[in-house]
Each structure stands twice: as C-alpha cells, then as structure tokens.
N, C-alpha and C positions, 0 to 999 in steps of 0.2 A: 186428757191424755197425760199420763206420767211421763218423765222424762227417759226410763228404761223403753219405752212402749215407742217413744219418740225415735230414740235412738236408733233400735230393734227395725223403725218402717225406713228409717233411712239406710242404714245398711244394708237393706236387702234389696236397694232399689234396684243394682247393677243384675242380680239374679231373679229382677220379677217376670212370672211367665205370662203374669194377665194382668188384665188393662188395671191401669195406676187407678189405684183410690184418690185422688187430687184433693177429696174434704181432708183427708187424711192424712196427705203426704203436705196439708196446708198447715196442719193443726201441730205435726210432729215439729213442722222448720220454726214457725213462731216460737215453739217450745225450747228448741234446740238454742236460738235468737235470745230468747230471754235469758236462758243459761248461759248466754256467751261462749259456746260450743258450736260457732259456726270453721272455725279453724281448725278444730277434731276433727268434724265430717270431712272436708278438703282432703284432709291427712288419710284419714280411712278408703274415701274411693280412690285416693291416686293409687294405696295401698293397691287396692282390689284389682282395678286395669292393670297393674302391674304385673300382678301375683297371673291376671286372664295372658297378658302379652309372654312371660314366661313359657306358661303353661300351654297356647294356642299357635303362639305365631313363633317362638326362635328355635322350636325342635325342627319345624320346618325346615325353617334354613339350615339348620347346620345336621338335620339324620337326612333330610327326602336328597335322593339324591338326580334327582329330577328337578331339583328347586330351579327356576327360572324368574329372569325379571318379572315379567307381567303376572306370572300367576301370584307371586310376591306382591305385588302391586294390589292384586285383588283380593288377596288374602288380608291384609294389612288392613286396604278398606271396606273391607263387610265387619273385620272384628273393631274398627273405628267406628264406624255408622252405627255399627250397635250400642258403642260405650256411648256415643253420642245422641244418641234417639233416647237411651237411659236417661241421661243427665240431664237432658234439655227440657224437662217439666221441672226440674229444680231450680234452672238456670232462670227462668220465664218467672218462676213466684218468689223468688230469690228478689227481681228488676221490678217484680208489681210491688214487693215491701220496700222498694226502695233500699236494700241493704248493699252495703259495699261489699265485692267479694272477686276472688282471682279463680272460679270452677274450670271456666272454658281457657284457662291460663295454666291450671292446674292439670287438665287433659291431655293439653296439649304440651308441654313441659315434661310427661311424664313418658310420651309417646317419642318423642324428641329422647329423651334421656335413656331409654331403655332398647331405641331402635337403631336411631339415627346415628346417635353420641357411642353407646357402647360398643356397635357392630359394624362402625362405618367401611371401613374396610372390608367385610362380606361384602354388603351391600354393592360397593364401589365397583369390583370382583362383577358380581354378577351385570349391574349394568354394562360393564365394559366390555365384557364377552356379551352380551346379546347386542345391544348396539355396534361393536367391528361387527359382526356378520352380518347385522342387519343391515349395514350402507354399505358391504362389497355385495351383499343380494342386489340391493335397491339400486347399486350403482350399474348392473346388468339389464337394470330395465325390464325383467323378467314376472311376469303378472299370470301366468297360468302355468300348472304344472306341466304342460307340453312342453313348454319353451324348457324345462328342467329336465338336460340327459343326464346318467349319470357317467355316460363316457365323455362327455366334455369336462373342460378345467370347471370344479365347483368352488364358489368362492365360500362356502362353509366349512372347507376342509373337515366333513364329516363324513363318517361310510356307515350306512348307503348315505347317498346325499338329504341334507336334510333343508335344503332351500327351500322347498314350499312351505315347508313346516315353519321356516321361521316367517316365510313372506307373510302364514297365517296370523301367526303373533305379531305382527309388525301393523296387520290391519289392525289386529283388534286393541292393542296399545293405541293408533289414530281412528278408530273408531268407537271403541267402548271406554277404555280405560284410559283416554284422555278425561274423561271424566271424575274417573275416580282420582287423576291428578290431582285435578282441581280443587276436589277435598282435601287432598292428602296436605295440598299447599293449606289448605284453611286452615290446616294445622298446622302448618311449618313444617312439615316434611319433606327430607328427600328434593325439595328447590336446589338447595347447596352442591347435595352430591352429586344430583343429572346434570346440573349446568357445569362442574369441574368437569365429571365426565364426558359430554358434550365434546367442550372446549377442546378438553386433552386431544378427543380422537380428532376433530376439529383440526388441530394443531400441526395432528402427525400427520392428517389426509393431505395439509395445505404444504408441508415440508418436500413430502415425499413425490406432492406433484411435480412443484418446482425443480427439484433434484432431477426426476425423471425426464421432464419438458427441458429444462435448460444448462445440465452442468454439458460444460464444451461445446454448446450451440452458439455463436455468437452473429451468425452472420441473418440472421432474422430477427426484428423487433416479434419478442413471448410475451409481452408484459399485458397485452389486449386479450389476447388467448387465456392467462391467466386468470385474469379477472373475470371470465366468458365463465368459465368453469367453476370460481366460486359462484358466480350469482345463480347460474342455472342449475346447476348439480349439486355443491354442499348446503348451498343456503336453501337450496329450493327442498332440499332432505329436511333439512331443520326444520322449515313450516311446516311437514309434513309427521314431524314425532311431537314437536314441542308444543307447548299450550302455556299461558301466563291466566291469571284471572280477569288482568285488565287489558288483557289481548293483545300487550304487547310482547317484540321477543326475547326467548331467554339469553342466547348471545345476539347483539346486536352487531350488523351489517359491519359497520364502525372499526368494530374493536376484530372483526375476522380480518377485513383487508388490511388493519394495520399489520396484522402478523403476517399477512401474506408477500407485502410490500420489505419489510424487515427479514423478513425467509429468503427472496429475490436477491436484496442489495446485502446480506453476509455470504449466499454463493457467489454472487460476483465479487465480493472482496477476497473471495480466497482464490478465483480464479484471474485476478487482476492483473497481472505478471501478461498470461497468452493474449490477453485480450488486448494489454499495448503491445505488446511485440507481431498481432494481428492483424491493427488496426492499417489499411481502411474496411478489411474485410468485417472489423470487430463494430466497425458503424453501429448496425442496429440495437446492439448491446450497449450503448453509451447511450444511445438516445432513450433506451428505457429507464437506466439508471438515472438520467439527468429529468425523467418526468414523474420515478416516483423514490427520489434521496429528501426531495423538501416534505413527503409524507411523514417520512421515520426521522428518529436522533441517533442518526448514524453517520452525522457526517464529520464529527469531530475522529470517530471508530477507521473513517474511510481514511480520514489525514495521517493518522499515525499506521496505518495498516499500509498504505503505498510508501512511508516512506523507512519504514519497515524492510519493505518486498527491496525496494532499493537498495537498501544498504547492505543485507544480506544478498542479495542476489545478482548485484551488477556492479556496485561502488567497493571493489576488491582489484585487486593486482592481477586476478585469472582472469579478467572480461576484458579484452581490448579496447583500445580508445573508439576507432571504429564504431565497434558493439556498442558504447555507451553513446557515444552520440545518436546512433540510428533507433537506441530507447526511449532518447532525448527526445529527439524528433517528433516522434511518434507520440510521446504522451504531450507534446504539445498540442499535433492536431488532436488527440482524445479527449483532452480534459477542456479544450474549447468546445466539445460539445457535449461532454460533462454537465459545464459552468461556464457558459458565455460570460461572465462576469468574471472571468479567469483569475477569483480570488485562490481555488486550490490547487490552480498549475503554476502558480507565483508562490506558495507555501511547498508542497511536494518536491518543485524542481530545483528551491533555490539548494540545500545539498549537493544535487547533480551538478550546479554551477561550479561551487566550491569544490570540486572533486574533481571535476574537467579541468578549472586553473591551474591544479596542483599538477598537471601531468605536460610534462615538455610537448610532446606531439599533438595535442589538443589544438593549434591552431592549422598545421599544418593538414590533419584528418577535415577539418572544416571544408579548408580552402580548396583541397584534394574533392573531397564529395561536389563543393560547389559547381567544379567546372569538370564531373563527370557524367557523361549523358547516362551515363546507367543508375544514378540517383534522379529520381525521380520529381519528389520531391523536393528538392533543392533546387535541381533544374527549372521545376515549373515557377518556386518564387521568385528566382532569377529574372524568367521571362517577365513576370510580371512588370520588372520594370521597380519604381520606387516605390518605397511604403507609402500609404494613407497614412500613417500613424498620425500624422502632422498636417493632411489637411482637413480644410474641412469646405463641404458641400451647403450652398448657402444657401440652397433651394429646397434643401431637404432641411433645413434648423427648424423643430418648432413640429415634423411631421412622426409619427406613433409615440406623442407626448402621453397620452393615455394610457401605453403600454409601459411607460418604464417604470424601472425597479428600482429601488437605491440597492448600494451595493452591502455584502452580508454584514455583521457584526464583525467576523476577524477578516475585513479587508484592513489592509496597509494605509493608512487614513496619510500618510507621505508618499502616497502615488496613486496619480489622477486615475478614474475611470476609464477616463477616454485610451489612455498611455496602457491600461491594463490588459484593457479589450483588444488592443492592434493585431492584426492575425498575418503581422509580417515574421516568420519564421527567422528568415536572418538577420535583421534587427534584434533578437532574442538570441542567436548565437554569438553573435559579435558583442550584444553585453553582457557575455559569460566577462569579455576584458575592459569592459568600458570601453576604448577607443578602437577606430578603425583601422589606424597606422599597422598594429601588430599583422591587422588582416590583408592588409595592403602589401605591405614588408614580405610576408611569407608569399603569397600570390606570385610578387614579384620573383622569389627564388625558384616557386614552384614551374612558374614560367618556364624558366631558363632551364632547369631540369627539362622539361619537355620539351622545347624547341632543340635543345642539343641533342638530344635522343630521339628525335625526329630523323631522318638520314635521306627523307623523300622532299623535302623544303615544304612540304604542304602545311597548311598554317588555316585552314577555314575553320578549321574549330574553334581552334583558339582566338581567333580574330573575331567570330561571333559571341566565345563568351566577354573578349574583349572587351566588347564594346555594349554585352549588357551590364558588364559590372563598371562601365566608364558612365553609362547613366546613374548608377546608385548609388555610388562612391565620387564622384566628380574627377573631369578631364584631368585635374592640375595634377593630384595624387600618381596618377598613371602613366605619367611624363615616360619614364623609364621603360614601361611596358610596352607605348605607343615605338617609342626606338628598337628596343629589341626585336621587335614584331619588322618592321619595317627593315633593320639588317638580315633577317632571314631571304626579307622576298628579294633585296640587295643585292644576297649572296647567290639568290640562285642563277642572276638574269649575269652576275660578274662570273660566274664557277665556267658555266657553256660559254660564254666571249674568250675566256681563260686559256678552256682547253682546246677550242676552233682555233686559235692565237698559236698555240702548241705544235698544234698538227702541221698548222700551213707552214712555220718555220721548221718542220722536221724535227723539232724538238719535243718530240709528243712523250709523254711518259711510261716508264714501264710497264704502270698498272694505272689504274683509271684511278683517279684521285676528285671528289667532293669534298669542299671546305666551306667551314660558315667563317664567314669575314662579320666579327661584332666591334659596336665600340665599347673599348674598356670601360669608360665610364659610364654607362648607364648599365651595366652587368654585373651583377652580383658578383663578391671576390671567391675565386676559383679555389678549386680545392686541391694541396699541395702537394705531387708525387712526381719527385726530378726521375727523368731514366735518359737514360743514353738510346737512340733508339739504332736500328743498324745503319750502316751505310747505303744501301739500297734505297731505307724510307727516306733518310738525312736529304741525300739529292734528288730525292721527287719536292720535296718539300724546297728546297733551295730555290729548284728551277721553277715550281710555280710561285716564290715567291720576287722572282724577278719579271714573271708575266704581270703579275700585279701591279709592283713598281712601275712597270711600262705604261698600265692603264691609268693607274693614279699617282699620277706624280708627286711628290714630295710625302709620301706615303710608303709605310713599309708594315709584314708584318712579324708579329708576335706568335709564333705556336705552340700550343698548349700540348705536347705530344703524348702525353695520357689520357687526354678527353677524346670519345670518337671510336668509333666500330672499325674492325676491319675483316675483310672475307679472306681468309689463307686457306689456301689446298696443300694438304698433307700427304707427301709420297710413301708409303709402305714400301718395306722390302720384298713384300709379297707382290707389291705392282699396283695395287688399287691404290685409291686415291679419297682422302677424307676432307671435305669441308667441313670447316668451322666459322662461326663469324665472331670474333673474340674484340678484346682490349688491345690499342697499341703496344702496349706494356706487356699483356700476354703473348703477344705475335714476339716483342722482342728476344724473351724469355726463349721460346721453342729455336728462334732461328741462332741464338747462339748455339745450341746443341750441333748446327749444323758443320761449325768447326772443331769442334772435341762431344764426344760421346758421352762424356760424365762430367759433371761438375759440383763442386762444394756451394753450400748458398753463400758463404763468405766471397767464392770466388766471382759465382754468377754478381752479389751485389757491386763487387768489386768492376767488374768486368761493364756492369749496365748502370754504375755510378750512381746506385739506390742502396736503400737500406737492407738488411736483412732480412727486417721485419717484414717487406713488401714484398720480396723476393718469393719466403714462406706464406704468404698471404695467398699470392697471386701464382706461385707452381701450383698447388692444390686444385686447380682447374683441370690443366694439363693431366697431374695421376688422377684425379676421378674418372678423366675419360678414358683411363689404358694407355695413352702415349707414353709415361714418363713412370718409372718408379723409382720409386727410394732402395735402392741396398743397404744403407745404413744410414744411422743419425745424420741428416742434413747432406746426404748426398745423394745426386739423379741421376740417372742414366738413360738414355732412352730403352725403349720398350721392345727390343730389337725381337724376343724369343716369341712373343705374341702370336698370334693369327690375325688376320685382318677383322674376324668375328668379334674379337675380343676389346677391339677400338670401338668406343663407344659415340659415336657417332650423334649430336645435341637434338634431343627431340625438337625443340623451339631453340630459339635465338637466346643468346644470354643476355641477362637481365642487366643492364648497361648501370654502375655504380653513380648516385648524385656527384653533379661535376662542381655542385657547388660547395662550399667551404659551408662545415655543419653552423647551426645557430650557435654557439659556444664560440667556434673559432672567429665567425664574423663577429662577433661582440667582443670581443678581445682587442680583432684589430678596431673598432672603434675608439676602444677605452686609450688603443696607445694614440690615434689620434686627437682625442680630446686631453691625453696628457700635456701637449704641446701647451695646451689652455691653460691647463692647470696651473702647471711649470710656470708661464708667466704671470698668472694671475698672484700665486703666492710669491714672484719676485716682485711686482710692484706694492701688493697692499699685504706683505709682512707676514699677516697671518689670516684665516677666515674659521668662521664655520660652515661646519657641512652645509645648511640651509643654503648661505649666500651662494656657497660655490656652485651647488645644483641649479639655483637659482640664474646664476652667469653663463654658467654652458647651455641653456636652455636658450640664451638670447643669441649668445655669440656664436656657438658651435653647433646650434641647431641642435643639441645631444636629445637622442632619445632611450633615457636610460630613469630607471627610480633611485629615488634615495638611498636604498637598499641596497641597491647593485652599486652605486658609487662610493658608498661606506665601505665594502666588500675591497670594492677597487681599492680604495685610499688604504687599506687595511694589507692591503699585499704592497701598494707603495710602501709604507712602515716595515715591514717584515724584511725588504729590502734596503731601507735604512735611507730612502730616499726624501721618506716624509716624517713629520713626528707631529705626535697628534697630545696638546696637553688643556684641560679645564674645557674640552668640547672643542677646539679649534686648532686646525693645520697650519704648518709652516713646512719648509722645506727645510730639512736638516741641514747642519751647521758642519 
C-alpha cells in the first residue's frame, strides 16, 4: 500500500459505513508510522470531529429552540460514542505497535475546546434553567401527574404547567443519562460546568433557606433544623441527579455545610444589634452561633462587625448612659454563651468601657440600676451575694480535665483564664473604673437622695439592698451608710414622741410637721439654696426645735429649709381649693404673693433673701401650673382672671430636686480641704513635686483624688497667684 492509499483509508475512517478492514487500516497506520505522519492524522480527525461538532451538535443549541439539558446531553453523546467507536480501532493498533501517541487526548481536547470552552455560557444557561426547576419540582415531592394541578402554585412557572414534563426529564437524566454522564466525564466534559452549576444553585437554595427560616427569629435554636434540611432535601437531591465515575460526590457533604454555617453566622452578624438588645429572649440564637462560629473564619469578621454596630449605633451622645449600660449588660450575658472563654466579650466591650469612663453619670446609672428592683438583672447578681471569681472549689480541681480547652489565639495572654471566665456581672462594671470607692462614694450620695425623698420613714428596701452590697463590698466601706440608714428609723421613733410632746403641752403645731434628724457627718455635703422661709414655717420649725432640745440634751438642730416636700392648699377666688405638694422654697415663693399681688424677681429675691437666679428657676413651677403669670420681663402676678379649670392641678407629685451637693461641688469642697495640706506641706519642705504631694495627701488626708485632678487643682492655685509651679515643682508664692 502507497502512502496516498494509506492516507485516503485513514481519513475516511470517521465516515466509514461498513465494518473496518482492520488488515487494511494495519497496513495504512504502519505506513503512515514509517512516513512519520502520525501527527498529520491527529490533526486531520480532530479536524473532522470538529468540522461533525459544528455541523451536528452547535446549530442545535443555538436554532432548536426546544434545546434542553438532557436532550443536549444525549445528543452530545451518541455524536461522541460515534467519533469514539471510529477511533478506537486505531487507538487499540496504535498501543499493539507500541507507538506513542495523544488520539484519545486529541478527541477529547477537541470536544472540550469546541463545546465546553467555546459555549460555556450556553451551556451553563441551560443547565441552570432545567436544574432551578427541576429541585423546586423535586422539592414538592411530586411523583405522578395527579399530584400536578394546574390551579395550584407550580413551581415551573410555566403555562400550562409543565412539572411532569420536567419530573420526566429529571428521571431520565437519573436513570438513562446518568450514563451517558459518565462518558461525557471520560471525556472531560461538562464535570466543571454541572458542578459550578450545582453549587451555585446549591448556594442560593442554602442562603435563601436560612434568610427564610431565621432572619428575626431569635428566640428558638434553627441551627438543627438547618442542617435537617441540607442532609435530607439538598443533598439527598444531589445523589439523586449527580454521578462521579469513582462514585464519589460531585459537591461533597463538607464544603455544603460549610456555606451553610457561614450563610447562618453573616445573618446573625447583621442582625447582632436586636439580638443583644433581646437577649435573654435571643438565648437560642447565641447558642447556635457559639456551636457553629468555630466551623467558619468568621470570627475575626464577628469582632470588627460588633464593634462596628457599637460605635455607630450606641457609643454616640444620642444614646443615654442608661441605654448603653443595659447594652453593656446584655452583651455580657450574650457573649458568655457566645464564647465561654469570654475572649470576645473582653475585645468587643473593652471600647464600651472607655466610652462609659468618659461620661460623668456612668457611675451613678450603675449604682441607680443596682439597688433598682426593676433591673433585673443587677438585682439577681446582687443577690447572689459575692463573686467566685476568686474562689476556688477544691473538690471539684482536677474534675472535666478531659474537657478543656486552652484559650483562643487573640486571648489577652496578661489575664488569667480563670479572672476571664468570672460570670460576676458587677465586678465587670466596677472595672469599667478600677476601684470600688467611686462605687461606694456615689451609693452613698445616691442613698441620701433617697432616704430624703422618702417622706413615709420606710427604709426596707434600702436596708435589704443594704446589707447585700455590705456583703460584697465589706462592712467597713459602708460605715456612713450603716448611720444614715439608722437616723431615718431614729428619726421616725423621735418625729411621733415630738409631736405627742407638742400636743400634751398645747403646743401642738399649726400644720403637721415630719423631720429627718441626720448626723452631719456621715452625710453627704448638701446642696446650697439660702431662702428666707415665712414666718408661719420659721415658728413651726422653732417650736419643734425646742421639743427636741428637751429630748436631747445638749443637742440642737440645724435646718436645711430647702430640702423636704410640702402639701399647700391653694384658695381660688372662685372658692375651690388646689392641692400641691411642692418645695419649701416653692411654698415660700406662692405665700409671699399673699401680701402684694405682683412682684419683681429682684424684689421676691430680695424679699426671700436668694438669688434671682432661684427665684426664675423655681416661679416657673407655679406659671406652668396657671397660678402665676408674667405681665412682663420678670414680673408676676397672681392669676386672679382664670377660672379654676384653667389651674392645673399636678398629675403626680413633683419630682423632689437631689438634696445633695452635685459630684463637681463635692469635689471642690474637698480640694479646699486638702488645701489646708497643701498650704502646710509646701510651708515646711520649701518646694515638692506633683508626685510627692499626691503621694502625702494620700497618707495624711486620706485624699481621693488622681494626679490629674490635682494638677488641674494646683493649676487654679497658680492662676490665683497663690502657688508657682517652676522646673516641675511647687512652692507657694512669695
């Protein structure tokens, strides 16, 4: 055989119609072999399949317009199997001469490059439209055209409905044309683009469950349910379209939950805000997050994302202190069951810490929540009694060794695990300031606020929170609190011996009079508003302060006649009669009116031996309620033209002003007491610096003041010319 003849039986092998001449097609490839024309043939059929794939399979796709997956599938491989039943008597004498050669590399490269490579995108296109329909079919559970109304919802969105049609294609893909997969793979087809496609829809199915099943759900663990529904329904879809050659699957189990788990924990990141402000109700949602965050690498995602949601959402001037404590609160108990290793409620909150320092009222919201039965949780750690943080149980050392953990990579490797994990609540609020005194200090004012503003002597509340924060804090601290508490009940058992004392002498008073008798020094310094009060209150006050004298000898008192509620009935011209329960100061205010019908505030202040300031502070009670108007700039009259309708009459009691002297004024007067210190200290030793002196008042004067604040001080001494400060150290001017 010639080398044309050779040639001539090899090219015609792809269009032979009858059975191969194999002596012939042995005789031409030796021939072809010996010419070193085995790389032209290669060239020539890949030619050919090409020129068949053009000409047989891609008008398909792109005129029929009926083209569907599967039939694409089986079109694909009947015009495969045929290039390949061609080829494979070459392939076979090709491997018995032993010659090197790339045929079945060549076929398939070719099949690959002109189907898969060129058209991917059709392709993609059609899988993705018959797969979504085929898993909203399959996911109906629907196996016979009964079950298929077409007045029910069709999940084909096609008219008429074309569900059974596709449920038929969907067999015959998992019953016939899983086969022809298998080849399609022997060829390298089409693996890539079912498994993207797969995935994708895979993807969307697992997003949009999630979304559906749990955005705003919080108060149920989803995360079981979740996983229930991939294993049985996506995945159990998937072994039911997909086939491998070595039986394994095309998306593996693996890599679905991971997206499913990472889909979960970025809606709860955007929903993370409701879910601490929720919590205890948001429970079940924390616990899912804390069993599947160690799944995904999102927990570096979770850290900047809360503290994020923070700083825009709560760490601003528009959220009260309040507000940001009870989010405080709250994300402590979350993220302890978050992260029992309370590595990311130690990152997250310390911001909130530094944010809370920054705000003057921050200790005093504390200590307010503490001892209010309407916080809950404050009240329950209270009850508890003291923290564990600090001890330890010696029968339990040594017991679920088995179980623990070392703590993450970004724990604080400068604080202990044990000190991490504490689930004492107020030991975590009280080291927003390091020490307890601040907390102690404010208590003690907030006290006094309340027991003055108490007006019934009753004390059981306060006595029980008492004496839980005198467990936590220890007895000595509370010295002052233990005293005031005890002038209350003092006062009540001296107030009725008082006025029984009053009565029997005939001496009884004009109006029923209640006083708290305190001692000055264990009470907070009072807060400063001289007034003159009338002569009516002057001698109820007088006379019960000479019942007193009588009782306690060598003893007299001191009254504070702005602190303290009073009940006045107000006569109308019209007859009727108005109660109020107001301020001493405000009753003063009204009852001057009862000798001149107008007055200037220069004269009122003049007249009640206060300022102006107080005077305009404190009328504005009286005209909110209708008594009193203004005619002009700073001058009142009473409210004679009214109607009685028009007297406003106080729904609730007024809101009684703190009697104590604000945190600024009591720190002032400190500073002038520790000046005394001062004063001496730079007369004896010449000059100091700041260090020493801080250092000296801390021994000598007890001061409880920073650095800072005594810099500040020494720094208005200077400005007043009293001190001079040169090369870092103080003297006392010359």
């Amino acid at each position: 055989m010639d080398l044309e003849e050779a040639w001539n039986f090899v090219e015609n092998l792809l269009q032979a119609k009858e059975s191969l001449n194999l002596a012939g097609l042995k005789m031409a490839v030796e021939k072809l072999v010996a010419d070193d024309l085995l790389d032209a043939v290669y060239e020539t059929l890949s030619y050919q399949i090409e020129q068949s794939i053009v000409n047989s399979v891609l008008p398909y796709i792109f005129q029929d317009a009926n083209c569907t997956l599967p039939i694409l599938v089986t079109k694909i491989y009947n015009q495969a199997k045929s290039h390949r039943d061609a080829v494979q008597p070459l392939i076979l004498l090709l491997d018995s001469l032993k010659c090197r050669h790339e045929l079945a590399e060549a076929v398939q490269r070719t099949y690959r490059i002109e189907i898969e490579f060129s058209h991917q995108h059709k392709i993609t296109e059609l899988a993705e439209e018959f797969y979504s329909k085929a898993y909203l079919v399959c996911s109906k559970e629907m196996t016979s055209a009964e079950d298929l109304e077409e007045s029910n919802c069709c999940p084909c969105e096609l008219s008429p409905c074309q569900c059974h049609l596709i449920l038929l294609q969907m067999s015959a893909i998992t019953e016939t044309c899983k086969q022809n997969f298998l080849s399609l793979q022997e060829l390298g087809l089409f693996q890539n683009i079912i498994e993207d496609v797969l995935f994708g829809i895979a993807r969307a199915k697992i997003k949009e469950r999630v979304s559906t099943t749990c955005a705003s759900s919080y108060s149920k663990t989803l995360i079981n349910d979740l996983t229930e529904w991939l294993n049985n329904d996506l995945i159990g879809w998937l072994d039911k379209v997909t086939v491998n050659l070595d039986g394994s699957e095309i998306l593996s189990k693996e890599r679905l939950m991971y997206y499913l788990y990472d889909s979960f924990v970025k809606l709860r990141l955007d929903e993370i805000l409701p879910m601490i402000i929720d919590y205890p109700d948001s429970r079940p949602s924390f616990e899912d997050l804390h069993s599947v965050l160690p799944q995904t690498n999102l927990r570096k995602q979770l850290i900047v994302t809360i503290k994020q949601v923070y700083e825009s959402r709560i760490l601003h001037p528009g959220v009260t202190t309040t507000d940001i404590l009870t989010a405080y609160i709250q994300s402590i108990q979350a993220f302890r069951v978050l992260d029992p290793s309370c590595v990311i409620l130690e990152i997250v909150t310390e911001p909130v810490k530094l944010y809370l320092r920054s705000r003057e009222d921050t200790v005093r919201c504390i200590v307010a929540n503490l001892i209010d039965e309407s916080c809950e949780v404050l009240s329950d750690e209270l009850t508890k009694g003291t923290s564990d943080q600090d001890t330890v149980d010696e029968d339990n050392i040594g017991e679920g060794w088995q179980h623990w953990l070392p703590d993450p990579v970004d724990a604080n490797p400068d604080v202990s695990s044990k000190a991490r994990r504490s689930t004492d609540i107020i030991n975590m609020l009280v080291n927003i300031y390091g020490t307890k005194e601040l907390f102690i200090k404010e208590y003690w004012n907030l006290l006094a606020d309340r027991l003055l503003s108490n007006l019934s002597y009753t004390t059981m509340w306060e006595i029980r929170y008492f004496e839980l924060l005198k467990i936590r804090f220890g007895e000595t601290d509370l010295l002052k609190c233990e005293v005031m508490l005890k002038d209350v009940t003092d006062s009540k058992r001296l107030n009725t011996w008082i006025n029984e004392e009053l009565q029997k002498t005939n001496n009884e008073l004009p109006f029923q009079m209640n006083a708290l008798m305190l001692s000055a020094q264990y009470w907070p310094t009072f807060r400063e508003e001289p007034i003159e009060l009338p002569a009516e209150m002057k001698d109820a006050l007088t006379s019960y302060t000479k019942a007193y004298e009588t009782t306690k000898v060598n003893r007299t008192l001191k009254w504070q006649p702005h602190i303290g509620q009073v009940e006045v009935d107000i006569e109308m011209d019209s007859g009727n009669t108005v109660t109020f329960k107001t301020s001493p100061v405000n009753v003063a205010i009204i009852m001057a009116f009862q000798e001149q019908g107008m007055y200037t505030v220069e004269e009122l202040a003049e007249k009640l031996q206060t300022s102006a300031s107080v005077i305009r502070r404190r009328i504005s009670y009286w005209q909110s309620h209708g008594v009193l108007k203004e005619i002009s700039h700073d001058v009142y009259e009473l409210n004679k033209d009214s109607s009685t309708s028009m007297i406003h009459e106080p729904i609730e009691e007024e809101v009684l002003e703190s009697a104590t002297a604000s945190s600024e004024q009591q720190k002032e007067q400190e500073f002038q007491v520790m000046w005394s210190y001062i004063n001496g200290m730079l007369t004896n030793s010449d000059s100091l610096p700041l260090e020493r002196i801080h250092s000296m008042l801390k021994i000598f004067a007890n001061a409880e003041c920073t650095v800072h604040e005594l810099e500040r001080f020494l720094s208005k001494k200077i400005r007043e010319g009293k001190v001079v400060c040169a090369a870092g150290v103080y003297k006392l001017a010359s």
